[in-house]
C-alpha positions as CSV (number, residue, x, y, z in Angstrom):
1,X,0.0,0.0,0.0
2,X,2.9,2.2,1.0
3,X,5.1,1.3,-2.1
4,X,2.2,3.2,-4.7
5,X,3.1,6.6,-3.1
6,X,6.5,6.2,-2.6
7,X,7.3,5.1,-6.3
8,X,4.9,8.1,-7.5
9,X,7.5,10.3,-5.5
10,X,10.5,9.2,-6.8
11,X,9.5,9.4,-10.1
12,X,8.5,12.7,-9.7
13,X,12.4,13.4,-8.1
14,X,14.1,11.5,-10.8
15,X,12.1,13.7,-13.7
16,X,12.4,16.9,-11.9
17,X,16.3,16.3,-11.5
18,X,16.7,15.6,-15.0
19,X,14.4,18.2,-16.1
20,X,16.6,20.4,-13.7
21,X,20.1,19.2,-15.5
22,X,18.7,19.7,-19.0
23,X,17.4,23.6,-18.1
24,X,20.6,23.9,-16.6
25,X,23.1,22.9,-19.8
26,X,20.9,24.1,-22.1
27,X,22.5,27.4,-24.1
28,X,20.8,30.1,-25.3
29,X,21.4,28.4,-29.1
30,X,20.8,31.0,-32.0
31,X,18.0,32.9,-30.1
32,X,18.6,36.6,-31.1
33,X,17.6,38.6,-27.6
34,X,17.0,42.6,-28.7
35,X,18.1,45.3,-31.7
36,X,21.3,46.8,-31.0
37,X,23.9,49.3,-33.5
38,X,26.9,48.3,-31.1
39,X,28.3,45.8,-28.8
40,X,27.7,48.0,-26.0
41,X,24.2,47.7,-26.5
42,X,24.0,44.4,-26.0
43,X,23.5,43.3,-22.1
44,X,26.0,40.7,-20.0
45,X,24.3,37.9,-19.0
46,X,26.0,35.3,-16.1
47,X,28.5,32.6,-18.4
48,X,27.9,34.9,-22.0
49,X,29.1,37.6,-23.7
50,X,26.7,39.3,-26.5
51,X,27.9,40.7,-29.5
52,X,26.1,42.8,-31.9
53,X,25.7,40.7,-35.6
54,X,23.5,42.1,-37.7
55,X,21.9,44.4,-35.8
56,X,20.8,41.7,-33.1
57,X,22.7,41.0,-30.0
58,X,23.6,37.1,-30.2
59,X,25.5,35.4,-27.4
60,X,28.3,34.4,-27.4
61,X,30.5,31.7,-24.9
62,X,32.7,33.2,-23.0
């Protein structure tokens, strides 16, 4: 009766940890974030630098 629940939970761990570690390594790919004219436009984000490339900031890995 107890072993229902208790595999429920730990399914529910094991999908949120890998659902955790995929968010987590995922990059921010070829997403194109906001207009910019310079690469001082462009904002710092934690583990990126953006760049201005035709007229979009895209990031770039530190």
């Amino acid at each position: 009766m107890v072993k229902t629940p208790k595999l429920v939970y730990v399914l529910i761990l094991f999908l949120s940890i890998c659902f955790s570690i995929t968010i987590s390594n995922s990059s921010f790919g070829r997403i194109v974030y906001w207009n910019c004219k310079t690469d001082k436009d462009c904002k710092q984000h934690r583990g990126f630098n953006f760049r201005c490339r035709s007229g979009n900031c895209i990031p770039i890995r530190r």
